[in-house]
N, C-alpha and C positions, 0 to 999 in steps of 0.2 A: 571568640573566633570571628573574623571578618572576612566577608565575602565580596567579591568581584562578580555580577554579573552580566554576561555580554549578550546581547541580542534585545531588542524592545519589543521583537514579536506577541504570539497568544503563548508560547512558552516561556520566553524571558518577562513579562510579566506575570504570570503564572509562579514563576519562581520568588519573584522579588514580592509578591502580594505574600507567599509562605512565610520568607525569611521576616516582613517586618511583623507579621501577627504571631511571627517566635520571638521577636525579638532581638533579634541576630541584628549589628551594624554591616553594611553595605552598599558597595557602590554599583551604578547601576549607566552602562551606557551603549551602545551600539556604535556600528562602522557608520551609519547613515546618520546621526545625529554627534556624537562627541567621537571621533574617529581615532583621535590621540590621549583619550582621557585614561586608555589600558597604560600604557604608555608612565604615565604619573603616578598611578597608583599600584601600579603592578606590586611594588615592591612591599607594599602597605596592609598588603590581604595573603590570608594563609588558603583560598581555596577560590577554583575561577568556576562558575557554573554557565556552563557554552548552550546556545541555543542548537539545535538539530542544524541550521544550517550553516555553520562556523566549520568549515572543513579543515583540517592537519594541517594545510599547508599557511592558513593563517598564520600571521608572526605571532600572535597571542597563543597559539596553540604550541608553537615552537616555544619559545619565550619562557612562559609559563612552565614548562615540565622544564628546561632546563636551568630554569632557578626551583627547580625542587616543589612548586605548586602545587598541591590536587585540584586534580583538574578533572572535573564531573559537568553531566549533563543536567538537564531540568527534572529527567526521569528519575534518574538517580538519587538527585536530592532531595523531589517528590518519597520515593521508597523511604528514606529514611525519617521519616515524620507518619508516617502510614501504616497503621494498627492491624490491616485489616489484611486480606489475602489475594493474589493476584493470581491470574491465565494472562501468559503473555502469548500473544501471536503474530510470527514473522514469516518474512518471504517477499520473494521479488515480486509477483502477482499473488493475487488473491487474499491478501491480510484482512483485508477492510470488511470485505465481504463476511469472512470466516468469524472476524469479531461482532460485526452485526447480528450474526445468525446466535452466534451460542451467546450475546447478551439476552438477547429476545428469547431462547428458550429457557435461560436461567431466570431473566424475570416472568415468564409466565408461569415458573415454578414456584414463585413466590419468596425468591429470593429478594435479597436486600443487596441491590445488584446497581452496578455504574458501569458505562463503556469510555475509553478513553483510550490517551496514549498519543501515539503520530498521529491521527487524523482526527481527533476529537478532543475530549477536553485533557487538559495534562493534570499528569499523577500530582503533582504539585497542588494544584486545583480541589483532587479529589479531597487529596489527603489535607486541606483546610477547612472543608465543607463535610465530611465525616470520614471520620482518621479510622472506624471501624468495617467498613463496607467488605464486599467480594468485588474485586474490579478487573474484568477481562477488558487487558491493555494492549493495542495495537501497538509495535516496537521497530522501530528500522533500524536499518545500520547504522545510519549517526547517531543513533542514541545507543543502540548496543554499545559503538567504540568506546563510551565513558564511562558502561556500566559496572560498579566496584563491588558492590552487597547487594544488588537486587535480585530476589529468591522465588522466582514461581513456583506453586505447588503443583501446576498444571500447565502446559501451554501446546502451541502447534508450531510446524517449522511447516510449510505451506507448498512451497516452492524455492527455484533459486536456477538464476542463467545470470551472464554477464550482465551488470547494472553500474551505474553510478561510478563509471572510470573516472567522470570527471571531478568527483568528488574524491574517491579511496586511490589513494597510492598505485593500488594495483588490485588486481581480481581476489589474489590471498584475502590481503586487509578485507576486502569486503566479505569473505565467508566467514574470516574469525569474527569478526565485529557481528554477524548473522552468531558465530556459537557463542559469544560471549551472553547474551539475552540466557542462556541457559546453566551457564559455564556452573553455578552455585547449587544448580537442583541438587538433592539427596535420592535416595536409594528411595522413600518412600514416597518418592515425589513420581510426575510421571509426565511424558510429550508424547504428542500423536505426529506423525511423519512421513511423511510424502514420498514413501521409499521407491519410486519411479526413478526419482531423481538421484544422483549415485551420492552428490553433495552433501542434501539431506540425511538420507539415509544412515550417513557415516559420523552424525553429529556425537562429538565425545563428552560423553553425558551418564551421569550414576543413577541418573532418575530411569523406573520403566518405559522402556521404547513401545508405544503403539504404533503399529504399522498401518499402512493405508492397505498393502494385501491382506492384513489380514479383517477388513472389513468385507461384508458383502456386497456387490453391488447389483445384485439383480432387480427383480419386481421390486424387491424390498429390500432398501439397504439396513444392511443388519451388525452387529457386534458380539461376540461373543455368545450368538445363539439368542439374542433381544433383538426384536424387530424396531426399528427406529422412525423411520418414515417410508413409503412407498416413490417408488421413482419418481411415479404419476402425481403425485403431490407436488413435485420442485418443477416453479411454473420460468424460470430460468433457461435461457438456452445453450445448449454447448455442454460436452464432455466434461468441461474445466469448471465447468460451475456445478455438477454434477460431485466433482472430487470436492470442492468446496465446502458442499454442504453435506457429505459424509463425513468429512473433518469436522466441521463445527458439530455436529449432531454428535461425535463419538465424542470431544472435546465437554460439550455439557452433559453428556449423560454422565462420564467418568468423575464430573466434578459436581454432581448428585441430581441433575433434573430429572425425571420421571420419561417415560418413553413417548406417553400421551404429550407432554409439554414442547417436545421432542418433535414431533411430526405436526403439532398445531402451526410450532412455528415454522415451519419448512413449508409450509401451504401458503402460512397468510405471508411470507415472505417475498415482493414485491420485488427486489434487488435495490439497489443503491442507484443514486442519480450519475449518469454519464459511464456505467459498465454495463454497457451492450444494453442502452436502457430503451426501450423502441418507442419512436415517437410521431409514428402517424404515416400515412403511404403519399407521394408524392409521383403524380402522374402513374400510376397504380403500380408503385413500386414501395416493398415497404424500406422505410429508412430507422436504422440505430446510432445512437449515437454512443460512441463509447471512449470519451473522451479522455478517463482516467488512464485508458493506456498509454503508456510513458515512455513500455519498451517495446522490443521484439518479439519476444516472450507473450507479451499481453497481446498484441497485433497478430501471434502466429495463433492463439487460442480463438482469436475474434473470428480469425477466416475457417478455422474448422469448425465453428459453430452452423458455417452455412453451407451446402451442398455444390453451390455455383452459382454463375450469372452474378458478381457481386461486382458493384464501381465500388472501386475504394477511394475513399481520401485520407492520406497519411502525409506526415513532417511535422515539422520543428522544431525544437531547437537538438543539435546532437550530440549525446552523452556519451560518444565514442564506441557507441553500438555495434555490432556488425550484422546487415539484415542481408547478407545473402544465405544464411540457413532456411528463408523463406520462401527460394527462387521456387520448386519445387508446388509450396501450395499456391502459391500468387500464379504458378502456370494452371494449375487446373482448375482453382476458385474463382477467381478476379476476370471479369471481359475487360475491363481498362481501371488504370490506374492514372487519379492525378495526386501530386506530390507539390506540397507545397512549405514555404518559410526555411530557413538556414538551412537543413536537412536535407533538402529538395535534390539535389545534385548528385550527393552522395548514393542516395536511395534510388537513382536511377541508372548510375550503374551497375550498382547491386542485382538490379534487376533487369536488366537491358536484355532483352530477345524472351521478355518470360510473360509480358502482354502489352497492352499498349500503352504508352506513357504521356501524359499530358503535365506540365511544372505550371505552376501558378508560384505569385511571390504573396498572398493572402488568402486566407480563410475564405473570404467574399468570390476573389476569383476561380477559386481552387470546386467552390459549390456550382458558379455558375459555369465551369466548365464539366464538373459532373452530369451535370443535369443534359448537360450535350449528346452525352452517352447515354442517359437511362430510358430503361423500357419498360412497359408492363410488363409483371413480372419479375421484375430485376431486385438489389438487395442492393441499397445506398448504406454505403457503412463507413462510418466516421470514425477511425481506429489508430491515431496518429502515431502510435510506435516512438513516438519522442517525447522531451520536456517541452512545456509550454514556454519557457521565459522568452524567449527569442521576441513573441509578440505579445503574451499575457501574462496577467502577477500567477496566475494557477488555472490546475487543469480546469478547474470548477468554473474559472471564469471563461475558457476556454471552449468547455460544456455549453454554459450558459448562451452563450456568441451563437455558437450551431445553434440550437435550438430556436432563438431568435429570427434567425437567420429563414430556417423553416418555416417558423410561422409566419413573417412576411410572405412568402410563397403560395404558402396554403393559410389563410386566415382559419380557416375551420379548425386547425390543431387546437 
């Protein structure tokens, strides 16, 4: 069997380091470096392995399935070299978090345990470095859309609102490609679900459904009559992070960590870099940075985390979002909004008459025009509600910039 690999990224190499320590023949190229080399060979390989960011409407994507192709992703071809057992966790916000949380309490249980997937190392990866592991894998929608035999015995559906139009055909494609991540579980298999959501909730699946109602969420959030962690342990802010880390907590108890292990990590858990990560006061105003947010979704969770008095800064580039669902908290959260990079325009009449607007065309401007606004007291909050690419390679880098950006300010940070 010969394979066609496309993308040169940490996935598309990832794939192609698998294939040659199996021994598989394969080609291996991207749009950025041999752009016509699909083109040649297409006809030559019985299977194309796409990087996460090769969307449908590629000619290789078209091409490919209709000369009868298999066409899979890196996860996929990761799975099937992989001995060992996965938790897959998906959702338009919150993934990342939810995989951090329940690897950390499955390794302090003493599992023999790897995190990966979309935002860390790929299945690919895992499964040539030990093919026997437990590996709770982050999963998106590009990689759902390819997925053919991959089988959690466990996993979370987290969230889900409009994402990624500029990628999926249409809103559908994006929820199946979200149920496809599960479409193989069995009857004795099981997913925990964010049943808020109607999307979620209604995921068609043979595996047992955990419900997010039926967790408790009181003093102590609890499961089935087992206390898991106490509120006051999750040093996180916001309701949404809250739901978070009752998912990941019911996700590793149910996949065998102990209760103790359970609530360790939910203490010593710090949160991830750039999700409402707080970095220091700034003219005695505290500032977050929460960079990873991408969408609307993420940006409406970021503003209920705070009570009021917030300057926001939000844009970039735009996924075909729609943020007037927002006008509502931006009127009673936000004293002024600046809006900045491609998004900018759009996001201001979204919001027009809901506070006051100030547009910047960079990150640089978009801070020093915050800083116009803020007061002791206040809550600088960095929650762009878009894609980075318009100015940066990713959010992280994107993250990185604000924070920078800060410390020139404030050298103390």
């Amino acid at each position: 069997m010969r394979f066609l690999v496309w993308g040169k990224g940490v996935s598309g190499r990832a794939a192609a380091e698998l294939l040659k320590a199996k021994g598989y023949r394969f080609y291996w190229g991207s749009d950025e470096e041999e752009p016509q080399l699909w083109r040649e060979v297409l006809d030559e390989v019985d299977a194309v392995v796409l990087s996460p960011g090769v969307p449908p409407s590629h000619p290789l994507f078209t091409e490919a399935l209709k000369k009868g192709k298999e066409l899979i992703g890196e996860l996929e071809l990761g799975w099937r070299f992989f001995k060992g057992r996965a938790l897959a966790v998906t959702g338009t916000d919150g993934k990342s978090t939810v995989t951090r949380l329940t690897y950390l309490a499955l390794k302090l249980s003493g599992f023999k345990v790897e995190e990966g997937g979309n935002a860390g190392k790929p299945l690919s990866a895992i499964a040539l470095e030990d093919e026997a592991s437990l590996a709770v894998v982050e999963v998106s929608s590009f990689q759902g859309k390819t997925l053919t035999s991959f089988r959690p015995f466990g996993g979370a559906f987290v969230s889900f609102h409009p994402d990624h139009l500029d990628w999926h055909p249409t809103l559908t494609d994006y929820l199946r490609s979200k149920y496809r991540i599960f479409a193989r579980q069995k009857e004795d298999d099981f997913v925990v679900l964010n049943d808020r959501v109607k999307e979620v909730k209604a995921l068609p699946t043979k595996a047992r459904k955990v419900l997010l109602s039926e967790i408790r969420l009181g003093e102590w959030v609890s499961y089935g009559g087992v206390k898991l962690f106490k509120r006051s342990d999750l040093r996180l802010p916001g309701e949404h992070n809250l739901v978070n880390a009752a998912i990941a907590a019911v996700l590793a108890f149910l996949a065998g960590a102990p209760p103790q292990a359970v609530r360790e990590a939910v203490a010593g858990f710090k949160g991830l870099p750039y999700r409402l990560e707080f970095v220091g006061y700034l003219k005695g105003a505290a500032v977050y940075n929460d960079a990873k947010s991408t969408t609307p979704g993420a940006l409406l969770a970021a503003l209920k985390s705070f009570p009021g008095r917030v300057v926001l800064i939000a844009g970039g580039k735009d996924k075909g979002a729609d943020f007037k669902p927002l006008r509502e908290e931006v009127s009673r959260r936000v004293k002024a909004a600046v809006l900045f990079g491609e998004a900018r325009e759009k996001i201001k009449r979204s919001w027009h008459g809901c506070t006051r607007i100030k547009t910047a065309e960079t990150l640089e401007e978009a801070l020093g025009k915050a800083l116009e606004e803020l007061e002791e007291g206040d809550v600088l909050l960095f929650s762009p509600g878009c894609a980075s690419f318009d100015q940066f390679r990713s959010y992280a880098e994107r993250g990185e910039r604000f924070n920078e950006l800060i410390r020139r300010l404030s050298p103390a940070l």
